[in-house]
VOGU-3710 file (C-alpha; in Angstrom, 3 decimals, decimal comma):
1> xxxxxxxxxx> 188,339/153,515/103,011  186,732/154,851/100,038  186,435/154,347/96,501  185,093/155,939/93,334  184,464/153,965/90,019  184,451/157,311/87,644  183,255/156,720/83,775  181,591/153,553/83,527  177,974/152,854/82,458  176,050/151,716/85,434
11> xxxxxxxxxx> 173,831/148,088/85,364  172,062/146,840/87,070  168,234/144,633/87,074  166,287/147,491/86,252  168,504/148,727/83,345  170,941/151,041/82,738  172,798/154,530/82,942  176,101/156,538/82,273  176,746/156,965/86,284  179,609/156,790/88,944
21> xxxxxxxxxx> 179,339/154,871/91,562  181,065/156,184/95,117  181,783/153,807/97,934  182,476/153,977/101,848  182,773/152,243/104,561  181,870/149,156/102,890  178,475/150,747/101,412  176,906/152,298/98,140  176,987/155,953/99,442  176,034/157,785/95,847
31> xxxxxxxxxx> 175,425/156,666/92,281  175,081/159,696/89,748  176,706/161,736/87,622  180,067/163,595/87,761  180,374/162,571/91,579  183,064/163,798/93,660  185,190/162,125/96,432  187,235/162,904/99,307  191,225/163,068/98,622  191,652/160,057/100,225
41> xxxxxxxxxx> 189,552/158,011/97,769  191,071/155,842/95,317  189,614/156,569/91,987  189,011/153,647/89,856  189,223/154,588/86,023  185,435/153,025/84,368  185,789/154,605/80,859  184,467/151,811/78,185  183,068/149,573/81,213  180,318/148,718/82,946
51> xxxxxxxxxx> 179,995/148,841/86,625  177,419/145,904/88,464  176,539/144,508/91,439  179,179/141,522/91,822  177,866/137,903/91,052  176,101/135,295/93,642  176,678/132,116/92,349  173,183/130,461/94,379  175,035/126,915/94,316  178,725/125,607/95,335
61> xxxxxxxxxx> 180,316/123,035/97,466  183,795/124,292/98,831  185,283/121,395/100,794  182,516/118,902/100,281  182,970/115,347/101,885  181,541/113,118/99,106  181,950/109,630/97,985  184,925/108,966/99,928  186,617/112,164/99,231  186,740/115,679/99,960
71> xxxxxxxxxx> 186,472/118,511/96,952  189,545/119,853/96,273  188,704/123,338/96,527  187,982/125,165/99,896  186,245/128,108/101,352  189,447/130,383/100,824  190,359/129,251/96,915  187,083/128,898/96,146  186,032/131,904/97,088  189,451/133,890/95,609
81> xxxxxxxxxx> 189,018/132,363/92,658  184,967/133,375/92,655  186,565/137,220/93,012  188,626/136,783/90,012  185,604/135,872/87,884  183,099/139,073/89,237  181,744/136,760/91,860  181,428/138,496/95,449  178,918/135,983/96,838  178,124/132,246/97,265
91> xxxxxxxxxx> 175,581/130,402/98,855  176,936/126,716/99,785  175,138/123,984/101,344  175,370/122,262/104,449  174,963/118,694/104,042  174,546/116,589/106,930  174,990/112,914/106,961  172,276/110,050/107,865  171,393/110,531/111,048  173,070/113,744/112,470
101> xxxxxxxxxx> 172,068/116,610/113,753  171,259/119,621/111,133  173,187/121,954/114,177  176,321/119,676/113,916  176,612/119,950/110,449  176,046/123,118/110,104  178,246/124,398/113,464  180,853/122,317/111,110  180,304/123,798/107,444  180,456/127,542/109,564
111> xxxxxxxxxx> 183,954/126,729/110,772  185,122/125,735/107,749  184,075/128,924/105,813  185,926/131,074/108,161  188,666/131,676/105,828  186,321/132,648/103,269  187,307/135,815/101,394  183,978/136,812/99,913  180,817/136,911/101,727  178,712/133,669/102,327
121> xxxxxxxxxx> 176,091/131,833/103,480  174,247/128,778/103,595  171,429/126,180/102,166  170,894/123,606/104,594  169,849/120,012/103,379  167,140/117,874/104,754  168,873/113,888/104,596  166,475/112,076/107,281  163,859/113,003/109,507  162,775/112,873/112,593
131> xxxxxxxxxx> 161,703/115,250/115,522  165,210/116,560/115,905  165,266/117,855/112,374  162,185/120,003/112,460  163,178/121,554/115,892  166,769/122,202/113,885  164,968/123,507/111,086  163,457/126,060/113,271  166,762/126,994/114,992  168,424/127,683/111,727
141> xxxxxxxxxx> 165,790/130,373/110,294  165,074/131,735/113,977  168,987/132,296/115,457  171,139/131,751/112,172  169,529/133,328/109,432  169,252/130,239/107,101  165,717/130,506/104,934  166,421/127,796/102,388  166,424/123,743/102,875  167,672/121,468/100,180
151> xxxxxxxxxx> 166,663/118,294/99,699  168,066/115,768/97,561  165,997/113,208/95,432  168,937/111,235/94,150  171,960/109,173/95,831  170,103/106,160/97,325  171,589/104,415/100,145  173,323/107,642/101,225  171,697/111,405/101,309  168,557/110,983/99,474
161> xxxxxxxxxx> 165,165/111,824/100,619  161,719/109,810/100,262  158,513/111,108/99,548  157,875/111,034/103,605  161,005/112,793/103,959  160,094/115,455/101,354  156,861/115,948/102,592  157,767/116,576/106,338  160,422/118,807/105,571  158,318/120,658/102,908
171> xxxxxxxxxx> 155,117/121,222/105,612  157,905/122,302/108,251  159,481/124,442/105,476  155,854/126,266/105,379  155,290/126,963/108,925  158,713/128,572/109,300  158,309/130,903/105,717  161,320/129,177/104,158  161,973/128,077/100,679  162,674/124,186/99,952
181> xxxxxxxxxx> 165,453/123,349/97,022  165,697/120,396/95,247  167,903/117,897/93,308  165,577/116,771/91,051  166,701/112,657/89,828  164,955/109,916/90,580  167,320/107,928/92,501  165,588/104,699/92,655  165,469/104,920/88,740  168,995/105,860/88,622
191> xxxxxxxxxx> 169,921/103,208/90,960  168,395/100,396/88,814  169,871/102,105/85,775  173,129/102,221/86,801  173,167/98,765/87,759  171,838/97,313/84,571  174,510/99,648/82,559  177,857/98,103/84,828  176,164/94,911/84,164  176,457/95,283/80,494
201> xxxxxxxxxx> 179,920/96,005/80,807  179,514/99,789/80,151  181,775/100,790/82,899  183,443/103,896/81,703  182,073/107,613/81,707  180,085/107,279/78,715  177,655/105,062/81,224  177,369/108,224/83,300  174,581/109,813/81,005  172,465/106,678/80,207
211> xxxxxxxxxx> 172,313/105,995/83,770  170,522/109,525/84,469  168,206/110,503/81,256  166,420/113,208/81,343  163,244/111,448/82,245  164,465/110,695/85,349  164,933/114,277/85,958  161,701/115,270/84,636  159,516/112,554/86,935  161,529/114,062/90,094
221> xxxxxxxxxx> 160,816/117,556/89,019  157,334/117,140/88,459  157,262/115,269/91,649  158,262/117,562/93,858  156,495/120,545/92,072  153,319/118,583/92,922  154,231/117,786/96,305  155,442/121,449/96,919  151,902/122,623/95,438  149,798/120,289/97,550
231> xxxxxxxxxx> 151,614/121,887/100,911  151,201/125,389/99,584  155,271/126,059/99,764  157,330/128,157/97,445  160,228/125,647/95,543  163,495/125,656/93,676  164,776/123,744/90,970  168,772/123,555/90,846  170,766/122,899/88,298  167,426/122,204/85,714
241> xxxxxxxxxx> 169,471/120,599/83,019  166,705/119,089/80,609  163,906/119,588/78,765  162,002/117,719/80,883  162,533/119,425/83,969  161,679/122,904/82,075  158,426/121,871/80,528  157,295/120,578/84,343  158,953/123,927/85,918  156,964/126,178/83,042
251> xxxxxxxxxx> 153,815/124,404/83,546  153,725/125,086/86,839  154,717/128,677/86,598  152,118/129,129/83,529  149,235/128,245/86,723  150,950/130,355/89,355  152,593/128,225/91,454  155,733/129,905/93,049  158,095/127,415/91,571  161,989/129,191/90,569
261> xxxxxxxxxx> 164,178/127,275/88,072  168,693/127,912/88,156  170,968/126,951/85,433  174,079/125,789/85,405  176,666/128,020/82,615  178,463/124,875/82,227  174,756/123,062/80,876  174,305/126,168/78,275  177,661/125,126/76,547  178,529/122,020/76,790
271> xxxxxxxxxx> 176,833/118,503/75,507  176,986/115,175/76,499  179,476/114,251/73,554  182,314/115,025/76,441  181,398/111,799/77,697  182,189/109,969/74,829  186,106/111,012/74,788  188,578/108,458/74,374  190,676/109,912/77,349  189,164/108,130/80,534
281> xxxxxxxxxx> 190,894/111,353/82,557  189,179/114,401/80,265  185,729/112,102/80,411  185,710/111,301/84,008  186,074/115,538/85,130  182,829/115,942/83,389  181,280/113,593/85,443  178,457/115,256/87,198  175,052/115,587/87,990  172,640/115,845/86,168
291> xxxxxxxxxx> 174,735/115,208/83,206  175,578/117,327/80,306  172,890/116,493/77,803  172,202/116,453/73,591  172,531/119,686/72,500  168,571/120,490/71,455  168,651/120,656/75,887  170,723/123,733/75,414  168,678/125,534/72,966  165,759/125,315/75,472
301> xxxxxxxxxx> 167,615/126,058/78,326  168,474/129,201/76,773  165,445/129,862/75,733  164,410/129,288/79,271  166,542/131,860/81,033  165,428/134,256/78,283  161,840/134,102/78,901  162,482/134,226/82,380  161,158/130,977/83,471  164,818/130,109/84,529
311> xxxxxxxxxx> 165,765/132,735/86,903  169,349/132,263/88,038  172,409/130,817/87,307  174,670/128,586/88,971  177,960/126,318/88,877  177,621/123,981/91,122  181,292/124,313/91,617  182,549/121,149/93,367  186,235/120,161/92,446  187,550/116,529/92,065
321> xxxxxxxxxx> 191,131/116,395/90,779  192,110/113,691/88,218  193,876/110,600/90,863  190,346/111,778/92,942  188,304/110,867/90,025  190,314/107,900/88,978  188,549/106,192/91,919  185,987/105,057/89,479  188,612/103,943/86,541  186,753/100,734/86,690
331> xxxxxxxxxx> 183,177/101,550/87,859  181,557/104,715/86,644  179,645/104,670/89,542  182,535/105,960/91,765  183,309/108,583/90,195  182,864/111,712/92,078  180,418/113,406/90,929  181,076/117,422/90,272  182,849/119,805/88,298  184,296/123,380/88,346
341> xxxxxxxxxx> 183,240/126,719/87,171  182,948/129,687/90,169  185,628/131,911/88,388  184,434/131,654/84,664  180,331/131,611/84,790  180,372/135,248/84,465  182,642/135,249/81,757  180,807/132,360/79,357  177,526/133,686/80,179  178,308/137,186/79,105
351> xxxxxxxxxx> 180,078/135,888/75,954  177,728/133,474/75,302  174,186/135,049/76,728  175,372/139,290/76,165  177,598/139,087/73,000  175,369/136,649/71,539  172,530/138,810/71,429  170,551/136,251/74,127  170,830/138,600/76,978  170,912/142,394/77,680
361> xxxxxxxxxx> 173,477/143,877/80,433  170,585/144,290/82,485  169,095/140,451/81,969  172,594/139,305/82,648  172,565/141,198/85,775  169,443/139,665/87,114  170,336/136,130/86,384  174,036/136,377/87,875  173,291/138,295/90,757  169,754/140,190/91,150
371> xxxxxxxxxx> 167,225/137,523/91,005  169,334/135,240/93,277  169,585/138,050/95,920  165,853/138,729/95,933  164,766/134,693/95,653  166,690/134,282/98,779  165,747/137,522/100,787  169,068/139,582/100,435  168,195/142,269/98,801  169,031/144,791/97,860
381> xxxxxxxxxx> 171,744/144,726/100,413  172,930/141,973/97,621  172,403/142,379/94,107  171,658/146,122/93,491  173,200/149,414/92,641  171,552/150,664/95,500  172,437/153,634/97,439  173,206/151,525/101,197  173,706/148,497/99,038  177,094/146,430/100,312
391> xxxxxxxxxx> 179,749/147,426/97,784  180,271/144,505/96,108  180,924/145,365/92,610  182,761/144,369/89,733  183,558/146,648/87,128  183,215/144,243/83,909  185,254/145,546/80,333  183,017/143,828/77,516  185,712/144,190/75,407  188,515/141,922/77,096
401> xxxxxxxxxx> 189,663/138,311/75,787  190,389/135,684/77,601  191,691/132,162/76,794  190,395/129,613/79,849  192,522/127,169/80,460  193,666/125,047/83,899  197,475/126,386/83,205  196,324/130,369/84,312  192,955/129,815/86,011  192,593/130,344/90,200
411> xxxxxxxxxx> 190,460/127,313/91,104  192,186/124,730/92,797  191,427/121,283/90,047  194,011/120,307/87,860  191,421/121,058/84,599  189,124/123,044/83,261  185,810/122,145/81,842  185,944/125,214/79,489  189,631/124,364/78,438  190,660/126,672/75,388
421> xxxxxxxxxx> 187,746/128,674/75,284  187,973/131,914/74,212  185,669/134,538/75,910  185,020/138,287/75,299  183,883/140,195/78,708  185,364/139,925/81,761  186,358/141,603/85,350  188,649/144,590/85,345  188,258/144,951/88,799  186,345/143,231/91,666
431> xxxxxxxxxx> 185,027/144,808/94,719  184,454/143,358/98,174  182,620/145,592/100,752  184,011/148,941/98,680  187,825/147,276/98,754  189,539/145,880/95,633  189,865/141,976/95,459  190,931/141,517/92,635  192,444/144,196/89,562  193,551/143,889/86,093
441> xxxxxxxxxx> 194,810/139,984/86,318  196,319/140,403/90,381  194,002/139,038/92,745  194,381/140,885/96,226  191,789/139,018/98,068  192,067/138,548/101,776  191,573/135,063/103,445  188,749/135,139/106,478  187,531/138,926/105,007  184,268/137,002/103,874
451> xxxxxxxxxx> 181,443/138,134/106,195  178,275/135,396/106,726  174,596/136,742/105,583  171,779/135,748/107,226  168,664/135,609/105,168  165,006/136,118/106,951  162,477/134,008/106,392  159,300/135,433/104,151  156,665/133,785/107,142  154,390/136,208/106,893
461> xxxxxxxxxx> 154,170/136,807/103,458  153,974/133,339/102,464  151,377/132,412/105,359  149,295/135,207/104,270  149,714/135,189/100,771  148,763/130,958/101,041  145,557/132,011/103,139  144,208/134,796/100,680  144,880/132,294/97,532  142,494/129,366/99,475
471> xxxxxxxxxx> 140,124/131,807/100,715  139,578/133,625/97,102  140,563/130,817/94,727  140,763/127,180/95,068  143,784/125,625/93,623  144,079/122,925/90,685  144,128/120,324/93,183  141,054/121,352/95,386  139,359/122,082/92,219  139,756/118,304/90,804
481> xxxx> 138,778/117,147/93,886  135,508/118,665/94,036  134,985/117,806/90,567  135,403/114,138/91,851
//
């Protein structure tokens, strides 16, 4: 099968051309100018488009068992509805419970994404420790291709992870060339918090926000950047969502620590006066975490991702339907925590970030797709224009409106965070391994197509890079020490 994307200006992280782009067998096979194809091919019409690599969204949950429920969206509707927004990849995260084995979970989380209909793969999260976990850790980067360990400082009492926790898992981390992620809350903060808030008889969704400041996301970050310095090993902030966290993240980028910093869209747009909606329903599905925060958060956020020291993007797309949510009508402490937005991230951060004058087509390249691909050792197989490059693609018109709203939207929650707004730029047509997944409005993605990527380990570049920065330079913590 073949396909040729004729008259569209070509983007990608390095910039961009007037090129067509030819695809076969599943591959890039030519990028240029006035290509021809076999007879065979079918010729997609570009004119007034771009043509990209598709989006990796670096952070969902499809199917996620999680305070006594299970999202509402899995690996197949997920995934179709990622394809309908320009996303051909996701990166999800196994999350094992107290106690069991990191190869259960994970034998369980690859079963489940079998129906998949874009390609996947996997972050794998650190909730206890013992010697079972760090032979597990090496089974998953040596046999299964998994390079990235998350590790979650909030939710005490159920997944959360100590400093003793962190700091095995980090040094193991190190020895096998992987890259730890982190949830960066204080949870014994936000434990206390919430309990003095429900004890005040603030038991609604507007107690969802004071219970998690952005201090308490700002102590974690710094935390673990410290922690992650100390061991020598390279770390990533999700879903940085304050001030806070960015001024710790920046710091430690400013002295040349290999700290990366994601996004979330929906945290660009939208401020914590959602909370404060007389509907207990529309509250309660904003409901995540972090929260959304004042809107001088967003302003630096943005200017963040502009100056680079935010390098991704992200949804954290984890669906709760309204009777799921209304588990907490009386607590807002059981109130499952997530919200949607795999199909429209593209969308709002081209309208928002492009349109606004924020991002170029290129910049919006890297932090939807690019910089994801090469943090986590996919590319350019992911992420490029590249001649032998997978053909995912999407083939973006800047010029097309869109109203989002639950009533027309392919993810599978009964509301939209976004609801009503209008966006400029969005997928013509979406490309999965060279085949069309989605064109003009009809989505014609196939369930179980998805293919899993396995992502090496950077061992020997770490390792080495770690032993040439202590042999020529000490760092800022060997330094104060000798000072001492």
């Amino acid at each position: 099968m073949s396909v040729l994307i004729r008259g569209a200006t070509a983007v990608d992280g390095e910039g961009e051309t007037r090129a067509d782009v030819y695809c076969e067998d599943g591959k890039i096979k030519a990028v240029g100018e006035n290509l021809e194809a076999p007879g065979e091919a079918e010729v997609i019409d570009g004119g007034g488009c771009y043509v990209m690599p598709g989006g990796i969204d670096p952070h969902t949950h499809m199917q996620l068992p999680f305070m006594g429920t299970v999202a509402s969206e899995d690996f197949y509707t997920g995934t179709a509805a990622a394809m309908a927004g320009g996303t051909t990849m996701i990166i999800d995260f196994v999350i094992p419970n107290p106690q069991q084995p990191l190869m259960d979970a994970y034998r369980q989380w690859r079963d489940w994404a079998n129906k998949a209909c874009s390609d996947y793969t996997f972050h794998v999260a650190v909730t206890w420790w013992d010697e079972s976990v760090h032979e597990d850790m090496g089974t998953l980067t040596r046999d299964h291709g998994v390079n990235s360990f998350k590790h979650f400082m909030a939710y005490k009492n159920a997944i959360m992870c100590d400093d003793e926790t962190l700091v095995n898992s980090f040094t193991r981390a190190r020895e096998l060339g992987a890259i730890c992620t982190v949830h960066a809350e204080n949870g014994e903060l936000v434990f206390r918090l919430q309990q003095e808030i429900y004890e005040k008889g603030i038991t609604g969704p507007e107690g969802h926000p004071l219970s998690r400041p952005p201090e308490v996301e700002g102590e974690a970050a710094n935390r673990a950047i410290r922690i992650a310095e100390v061991l020598g090993v390279p770390l990533y902030l999700v879903h940085t969502s304050c001030i806070d966290a960015l001024e710790a993240l920046t710091r430690a980028r400013l002295e040349g620590q290999r700290v990366y910093g994601e996004v979330l869209a929906q945290h660009l747009v939208i401020d914590d006066s959602v909370y404060r909606n007389p509907d207990w329903d529309k509250a309660a599905h904003y409901v995540m975490s972090p929260p959304f925060r004042p809107k001088e958060h967003q302003a630096a956020l943005w200017r963040g991702l502009q100056a680079g020291m935010l390098q991704t993007t992200a949804t954290d797309h984890c669906c709760f339907c309204t009777p799921q949510k209304r588990a907490g009508i009386n607590d807002f402490r059981q109130i499952p925590n997530g919200t949607s937005g795999v199909q429209d991230r593209m969308a709002v951060l081209w309208h928002h970030g492009v349109r606004s004058g924020r991002l170029t087509p290129a910049e919006f390249v890297k932090v939807t797709s690019t910089n994801a691909a090469q943090i986590f050792n996919i590319y350019p197989r992911k992420g490029s224009l590249k001649v032998g490059a997978d053909a995912d693609l999407v083939v973006w018109d800047p010029e097309a409106t869109r109203t989002i709203s639950k009533d027309e939207h392919r993810q599978n929650i009964d509301f939209n965070i976004y609801e009503g707004m209008t966006v400029t730029g969005n997928p013509a047509y979406t490309l999965s391994h060279g085949k069309v997944t989605y064109r003009r409005g009809e989505l014609e993605a196939e369930q179980g197509a998805g293919v899993y990527v396995n992502r090496p380990c950077f061992a020997t570049y770490y390792d080495s890079q770690l032993t040439r920065n202590r042999l020529a330079e000490p760092t800022r913590v060997e330094r104060q020490m000798a000072a001492e």
